[in-house]
C-alpha positions in Angstrom: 103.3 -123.8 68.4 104.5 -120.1 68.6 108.0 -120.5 66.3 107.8 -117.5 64.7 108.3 -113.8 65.7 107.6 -110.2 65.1 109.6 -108.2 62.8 109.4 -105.3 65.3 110.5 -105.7 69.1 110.2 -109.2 70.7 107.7 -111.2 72.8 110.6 -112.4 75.1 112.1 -108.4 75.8 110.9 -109.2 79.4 110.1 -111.9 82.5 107.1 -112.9 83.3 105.4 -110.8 85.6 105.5 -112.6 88.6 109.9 -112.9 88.2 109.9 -108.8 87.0 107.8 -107.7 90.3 109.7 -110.4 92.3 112.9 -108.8 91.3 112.0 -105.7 92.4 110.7 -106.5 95.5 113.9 -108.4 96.6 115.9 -105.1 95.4 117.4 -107.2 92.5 116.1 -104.7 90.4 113.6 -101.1 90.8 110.7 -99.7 89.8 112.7 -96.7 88.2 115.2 -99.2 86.2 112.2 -101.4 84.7 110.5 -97.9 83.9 113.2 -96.7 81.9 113.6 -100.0 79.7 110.0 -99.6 79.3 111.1 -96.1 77.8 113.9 -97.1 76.1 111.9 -99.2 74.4 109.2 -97.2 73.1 111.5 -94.6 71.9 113.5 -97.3 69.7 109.8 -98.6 68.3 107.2 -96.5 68.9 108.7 -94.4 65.5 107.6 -97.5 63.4 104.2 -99.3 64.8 102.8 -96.2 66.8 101.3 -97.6 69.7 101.9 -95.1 72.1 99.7 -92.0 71.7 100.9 -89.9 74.7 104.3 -90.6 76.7 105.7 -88.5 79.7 109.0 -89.6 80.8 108.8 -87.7 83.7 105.8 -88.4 84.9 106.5 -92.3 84.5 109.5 -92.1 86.3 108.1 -90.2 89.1 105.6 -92.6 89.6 108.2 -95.5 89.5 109.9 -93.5 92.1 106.9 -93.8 94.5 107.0 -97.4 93.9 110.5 -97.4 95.0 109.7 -95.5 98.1 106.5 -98.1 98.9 108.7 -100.9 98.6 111.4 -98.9 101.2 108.6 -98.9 103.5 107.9 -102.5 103.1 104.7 -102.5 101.6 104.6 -105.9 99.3 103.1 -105.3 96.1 102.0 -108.1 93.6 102.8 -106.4 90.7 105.6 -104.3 92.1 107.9 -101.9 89.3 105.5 -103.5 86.4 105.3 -101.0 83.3 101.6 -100.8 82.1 100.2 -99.1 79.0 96.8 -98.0 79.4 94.2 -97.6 76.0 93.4 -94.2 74.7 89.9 -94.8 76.1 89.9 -95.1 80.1 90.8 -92.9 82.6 93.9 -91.8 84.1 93.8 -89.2 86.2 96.1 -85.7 85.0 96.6 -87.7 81.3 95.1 -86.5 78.6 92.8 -89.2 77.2 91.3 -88.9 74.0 89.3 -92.0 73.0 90.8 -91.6 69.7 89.0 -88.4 68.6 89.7 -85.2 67.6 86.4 -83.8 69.8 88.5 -84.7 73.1 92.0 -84.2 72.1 92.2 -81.7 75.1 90.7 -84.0 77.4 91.9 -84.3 80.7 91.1 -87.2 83.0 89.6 -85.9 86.1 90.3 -89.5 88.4 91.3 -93.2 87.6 89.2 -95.5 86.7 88.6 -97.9 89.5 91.1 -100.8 87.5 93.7 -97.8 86.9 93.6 -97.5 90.7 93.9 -100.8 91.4 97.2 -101.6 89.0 98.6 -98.6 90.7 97.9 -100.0 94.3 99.6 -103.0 93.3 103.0 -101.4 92.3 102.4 -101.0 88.3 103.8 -98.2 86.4 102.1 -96.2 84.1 104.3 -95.6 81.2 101.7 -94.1 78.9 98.8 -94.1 77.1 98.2 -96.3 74.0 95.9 -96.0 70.3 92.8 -97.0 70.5 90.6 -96.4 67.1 87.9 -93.5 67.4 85.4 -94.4 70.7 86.5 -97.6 70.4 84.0 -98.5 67.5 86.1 -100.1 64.8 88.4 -103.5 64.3 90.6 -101.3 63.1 92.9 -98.8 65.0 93.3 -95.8 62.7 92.4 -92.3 63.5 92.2 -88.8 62.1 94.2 -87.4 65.2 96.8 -89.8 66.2 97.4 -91.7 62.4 97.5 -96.0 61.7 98.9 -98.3 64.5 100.8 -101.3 62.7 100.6 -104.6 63.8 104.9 -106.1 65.0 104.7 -109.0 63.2 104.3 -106.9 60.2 104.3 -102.9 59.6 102.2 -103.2 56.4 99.3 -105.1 58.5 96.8 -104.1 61.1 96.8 -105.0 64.9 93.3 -105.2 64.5 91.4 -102.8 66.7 89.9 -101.0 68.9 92.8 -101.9 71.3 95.3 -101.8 68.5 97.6 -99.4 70.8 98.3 -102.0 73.8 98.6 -105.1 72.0 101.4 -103.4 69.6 102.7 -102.2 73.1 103.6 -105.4 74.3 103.6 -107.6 71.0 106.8 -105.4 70.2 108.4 -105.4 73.9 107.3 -101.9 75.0 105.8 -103.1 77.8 104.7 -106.5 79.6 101.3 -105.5 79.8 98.6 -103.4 78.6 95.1 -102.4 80.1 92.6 -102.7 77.3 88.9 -102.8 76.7 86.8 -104.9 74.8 82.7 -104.6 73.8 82.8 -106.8 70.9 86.4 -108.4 70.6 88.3 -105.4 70.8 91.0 -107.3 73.5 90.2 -110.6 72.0 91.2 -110.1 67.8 94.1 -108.0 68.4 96.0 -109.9 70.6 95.1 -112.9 68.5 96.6 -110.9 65.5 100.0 -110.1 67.2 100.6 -113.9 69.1 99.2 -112.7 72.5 97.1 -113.8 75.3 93.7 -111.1 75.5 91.3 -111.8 78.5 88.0 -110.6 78.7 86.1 -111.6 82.4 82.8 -111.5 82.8 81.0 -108.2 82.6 81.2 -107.0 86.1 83.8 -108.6 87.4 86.3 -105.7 86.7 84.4 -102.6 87.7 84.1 -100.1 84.7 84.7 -96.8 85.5 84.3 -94.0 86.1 85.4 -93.0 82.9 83.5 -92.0 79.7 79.6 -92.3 78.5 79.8 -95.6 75.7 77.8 -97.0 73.1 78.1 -100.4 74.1 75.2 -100.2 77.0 76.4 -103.1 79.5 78.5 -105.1 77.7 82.0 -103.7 77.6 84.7 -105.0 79.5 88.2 -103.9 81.2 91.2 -106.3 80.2 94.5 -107.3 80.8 96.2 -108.0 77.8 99.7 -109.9 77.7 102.4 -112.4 77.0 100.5 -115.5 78.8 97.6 -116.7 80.4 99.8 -117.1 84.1 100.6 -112.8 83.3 97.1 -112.0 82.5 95.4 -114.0 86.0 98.2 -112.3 88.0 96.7 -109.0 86.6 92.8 -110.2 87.1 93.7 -110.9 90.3 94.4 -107.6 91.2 91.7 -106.0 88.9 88.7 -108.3 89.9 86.3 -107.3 92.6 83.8 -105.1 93.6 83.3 -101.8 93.8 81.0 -99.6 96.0 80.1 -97.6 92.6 79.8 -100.1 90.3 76.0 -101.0 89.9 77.3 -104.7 87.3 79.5 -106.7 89.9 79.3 -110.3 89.9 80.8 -112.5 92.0 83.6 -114.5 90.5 84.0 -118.2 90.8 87.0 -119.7 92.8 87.0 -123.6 91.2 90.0 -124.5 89.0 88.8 -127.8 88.2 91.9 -130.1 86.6 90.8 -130.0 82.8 91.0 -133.5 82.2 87.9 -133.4 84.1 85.8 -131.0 81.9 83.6 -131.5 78.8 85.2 -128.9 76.1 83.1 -128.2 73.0 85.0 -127.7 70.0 82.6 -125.0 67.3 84.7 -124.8 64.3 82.6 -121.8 63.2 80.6 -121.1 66.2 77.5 -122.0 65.1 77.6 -119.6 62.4 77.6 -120.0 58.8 80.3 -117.8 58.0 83.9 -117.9 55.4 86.9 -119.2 57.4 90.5 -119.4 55.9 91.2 -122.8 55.6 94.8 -121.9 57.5 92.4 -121.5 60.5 90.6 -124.3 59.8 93.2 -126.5 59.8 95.2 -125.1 62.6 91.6 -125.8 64.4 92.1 -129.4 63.2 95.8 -129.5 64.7 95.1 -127.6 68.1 92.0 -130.1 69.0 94.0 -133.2 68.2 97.0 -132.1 70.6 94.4 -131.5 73.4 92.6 -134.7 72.9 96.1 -136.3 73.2 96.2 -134.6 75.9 93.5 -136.4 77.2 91.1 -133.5 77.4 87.9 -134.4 76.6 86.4 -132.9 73.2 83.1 -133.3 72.1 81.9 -131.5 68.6 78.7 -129.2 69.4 77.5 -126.0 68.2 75.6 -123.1 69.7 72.1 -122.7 69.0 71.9 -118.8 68.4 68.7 -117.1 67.9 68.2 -115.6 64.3 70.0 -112.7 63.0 72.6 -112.9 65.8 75.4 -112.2 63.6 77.4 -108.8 63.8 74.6 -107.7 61.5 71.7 -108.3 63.9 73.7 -106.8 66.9 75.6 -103.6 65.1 72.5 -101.4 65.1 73.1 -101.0 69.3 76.5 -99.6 68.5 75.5 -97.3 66.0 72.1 -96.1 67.6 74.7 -95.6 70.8 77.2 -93.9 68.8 74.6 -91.2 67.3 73.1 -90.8 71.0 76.6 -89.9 72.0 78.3 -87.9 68.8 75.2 -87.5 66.5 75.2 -83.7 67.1 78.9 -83.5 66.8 79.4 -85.3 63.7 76.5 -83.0 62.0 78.0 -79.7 63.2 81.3 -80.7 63.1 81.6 -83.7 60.6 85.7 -82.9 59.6 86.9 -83.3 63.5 85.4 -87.4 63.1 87.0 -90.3 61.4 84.6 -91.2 57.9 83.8 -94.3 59.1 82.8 -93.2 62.5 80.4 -91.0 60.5 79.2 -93.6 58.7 78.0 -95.8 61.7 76.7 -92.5 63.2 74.6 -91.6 60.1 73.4 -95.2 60.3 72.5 -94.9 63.9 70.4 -91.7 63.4 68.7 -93.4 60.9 67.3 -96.7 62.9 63.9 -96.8 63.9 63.0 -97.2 67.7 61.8 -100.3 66.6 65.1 -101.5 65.2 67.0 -100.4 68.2 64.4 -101.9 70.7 65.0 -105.2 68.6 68.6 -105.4 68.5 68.8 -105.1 72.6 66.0 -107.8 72.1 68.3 -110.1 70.5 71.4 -109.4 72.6 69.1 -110.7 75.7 68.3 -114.1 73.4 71.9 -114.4 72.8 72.6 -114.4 76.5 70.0 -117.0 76.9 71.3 -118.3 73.8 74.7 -119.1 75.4 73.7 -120.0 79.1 71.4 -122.9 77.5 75.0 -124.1 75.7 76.3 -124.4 78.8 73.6 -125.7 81.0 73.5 -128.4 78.4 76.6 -130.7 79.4 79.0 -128.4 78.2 81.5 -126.7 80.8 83.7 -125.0 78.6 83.9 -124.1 74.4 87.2 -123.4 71.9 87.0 -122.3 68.3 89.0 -119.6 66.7 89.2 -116.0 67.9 89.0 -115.2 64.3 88.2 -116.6 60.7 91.8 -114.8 59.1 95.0 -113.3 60.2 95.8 -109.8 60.2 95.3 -107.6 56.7 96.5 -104.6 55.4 96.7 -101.3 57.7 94.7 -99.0 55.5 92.2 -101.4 55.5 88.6 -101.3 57.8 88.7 -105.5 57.2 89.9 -108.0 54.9 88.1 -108.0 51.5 87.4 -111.9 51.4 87.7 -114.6 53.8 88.5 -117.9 51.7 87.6 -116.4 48.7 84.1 -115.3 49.5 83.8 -111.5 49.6 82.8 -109.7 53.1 81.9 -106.8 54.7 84.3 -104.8 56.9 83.3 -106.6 59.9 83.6 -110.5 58.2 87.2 -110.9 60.9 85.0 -110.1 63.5 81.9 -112.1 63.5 83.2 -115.2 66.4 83.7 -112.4 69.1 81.0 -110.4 69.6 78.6 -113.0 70.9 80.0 -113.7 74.6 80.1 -109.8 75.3 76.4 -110.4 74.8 76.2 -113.2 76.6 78.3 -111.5 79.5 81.0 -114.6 79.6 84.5 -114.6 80.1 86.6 -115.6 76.6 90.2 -115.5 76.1 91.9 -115.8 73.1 94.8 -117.7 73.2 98.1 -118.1 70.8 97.6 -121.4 68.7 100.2 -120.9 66.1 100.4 -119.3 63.0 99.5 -119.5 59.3 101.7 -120.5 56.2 102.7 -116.5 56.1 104.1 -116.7 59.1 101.1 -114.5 61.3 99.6 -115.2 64.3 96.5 -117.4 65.0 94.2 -117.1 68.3 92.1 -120.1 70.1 89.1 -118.8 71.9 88.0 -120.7 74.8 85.0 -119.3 76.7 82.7 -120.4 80.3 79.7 -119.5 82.1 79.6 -116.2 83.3 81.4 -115.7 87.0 83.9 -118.9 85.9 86.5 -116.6 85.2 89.0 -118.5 87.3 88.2 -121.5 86.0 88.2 -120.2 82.8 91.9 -119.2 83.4 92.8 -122.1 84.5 91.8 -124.5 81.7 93.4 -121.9 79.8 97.1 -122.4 81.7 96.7 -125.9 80.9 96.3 -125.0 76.9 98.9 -123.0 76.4 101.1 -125.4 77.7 99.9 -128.3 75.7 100.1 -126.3 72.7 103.5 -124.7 73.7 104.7 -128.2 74.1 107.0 -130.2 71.6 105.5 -132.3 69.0 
């Protein structure tokens, strides 16, 4: 289904994964020469979609040269010579990471972050550091201090956000893959926008940290973003696992069950009663009759969510979060933080206890919520990642969604609810609308299925990839 392509860069600037680190294990290729594409690159088309925040040549190339000198020594390294860009939000040590705000624009990263580490171990490069929009706290990625990131397939639209930065990365051909992070959709919708696969596991399967204080309280997630599903499990499999320091691990299920086996639910709108373009509708309509063809089996159900469990019901943990964090800040300093950061803020120091104590409340019933789904027949879900395509960059959201007016987070609303619920979902290219922009299929499973989850996944994007 994917026929189109960006304007800016290309999907297919390099192998898959497996064939680039191959390469340079065999001493077909090095660490240093994939590096300096990876740098090449960005300098040709970073100018136009600005991805890349912060970008040492140097310091990229001296850690491809270490690479080099591993692989001299005969260590084997599953993602050997691999160019990584890493969001604007988690840690890597000696880089200055700003989260997107001007308060920690001279911020510099004291350690890695455990899944930094572990890329590293495993032979990535780190080529740089990519946008992410203020804390991560908005579906657009736009900031006072580093400017609007624009979506490849389009400069005059959005990547969608917070992980704007990494997708554009490797939507464009910076790089192959991109470390993202995702409390609400945030590695999910962008990749979705830009015609790329976004995984986010389980919470606690990727350990989180160390790295900054949140607003997200137990929900956010570390992901690989790339070109396919095969890329992004090479990438879990060297970012999942335990960690002494991380209080959240889960174990993560090993089964990779043939899908023609599984009962797939197919939730047009999620169980919500929310606008969707009829473009996404009908490309729905399309992707569940190839998969049935297939001979997956589809049945039609919806999730039974408790009251108020739109974005609505849930946004007031982000904002009370954000004015725990930056309340003081934005009231002494309200010029160094983006307007509609302030605005959440303002709104967070205004909730009641009470309203705070009931949003967490409801993110517990939407867990339960979503583990009842499951427990009900059901071993895995689809539906779309998101109810439009991308909109215009100087826009928080699109103004309507099939002609019904929204609020700024209407293109969010189908994401949001497996953070909650702690579940993996991946959004998946499924094509693209009569404009000519990128669609995403969400599929999700019971938390710790991650594998699994991957694995049904594999099996989509080849039946959707395929002719006819």
């Amino acid at each position: 289904m994917r026929a189109a392509r960006p304007l800016i860069g290309s999907l297919d600037h390099w192998p898959d994964l497996s064939t680039l680190a191959a390469a340079v294990r065999g001493g077909r290729s090095s660490a240093k020469t994939e590096t300096a594409k990876a740098l090449d690159a960005i300098a040709r088309l970073n100018p136009t979609l600005n991805a890349m925040t912060s970008v040492d040549p140097s310091d990229a190339l001296a850690r491809a040269a270490a690479v080099d000198r591993r692989i001299a020594d005969g260590e084997i390294m599953p993602l050997a010579g691999v160019p990584v860009a890493i969001k604007d939000n988690i840690w890597v040590k000696g880089r200055r990471i700003t989260q997107g705000s001007k308060l920690f624009r001279d911020f510099v990263a004291p350690e890695d972050a455990v899944a930094v580490r572990r890329l590293e171990q495993a032979g990535a490069v780190i080529v740089g550091i990519a946008a992410t929009s203020e804390f991560a706290a908005k579906g657009q990625t736009t900031t006072p201090l580093h400017g609007a990131t624009r979506n490849p397939w389009n400069p005059a639209l959005t990547p969608g956000g917070s992980s704007g930065g990494p997708v554009a990365a490797v939507a464009s051909g910076m790089v192959p893959l991109a470390l993202g992070t995702d409390a609400g959709g945030s590695s999910r919708r962008p990749p979705a926008h830009t015609g790329l696969v976004g995984f986010k596991p389980s919470f606690g399967a990727i350990p989180y940290g160390p790295g900054f204080e949140e607003p997200f309280f137990g929900i956010s997630c570390h992901c690989p973003i790339a070109r396919t599903v095969s890329d992004a499990a090479l990438a879990f499999a060297v970012l999942a696992g335990p960690d002494p320091l991380d209080p959240h691990a889960v174990p993560v299920d090993t089964r990779e069950d043939a899908p023609t086996r599984l009962t797939i639910a197919v939730s047009p709108r999620w169980g919500l009663d929310v606008p969707v373009e009829p473009a996404v509708a009908h490309r729905m309509e399309e992707v569940v009759q190839r998969l049935r063809k297939a001979g997956l089996t589809i049945v039609e159900r919806d999730p039974e969510w408790p009251q108020g469990a739109a974005e609505s019901g849930l946004g007031a943990i982000q904002q009370a979060g954000l004015a725990a964090l930056h309340g003081a800040a934005w009231k002494a300093h309200p010029e160094l933080i983006d307007p509609d950061l302030g605005a959440q803020i303002e709104a967070g120091l205004a909730l009641p206890a009470t309203a705070v104590a009931g949003a967490l409340l409801l993110s517990e019933q939407v867990a339960a919520a979503a583990a009842r789904f499951f427990a009900g027949g059901i071993d895995a879900a689809i539906g779309p990642t998101t109810p439009c395509a991308a909109w215009p960059v100087e826009k928080l959201g699109p103004d309507t969604i099939a002609g019904v007016p929204v609020g700024p987070r209407g293109h969010a609303v189908f994401t949001p609810l497996f953070n909650h619920a702690r579940q993996p979902a991946i959004s998946v290219p499924c094509g693209v609308d009569p404009a000519g922009l990128p669609l995403g299929l969400q599929i999700v499973m019971p938390r710790g299925q991650d594998r699994r989850l991957l694995a049904l996944a594999t099996e989509v994007e080849a039946i959707l990839a395929s002719p006819g």
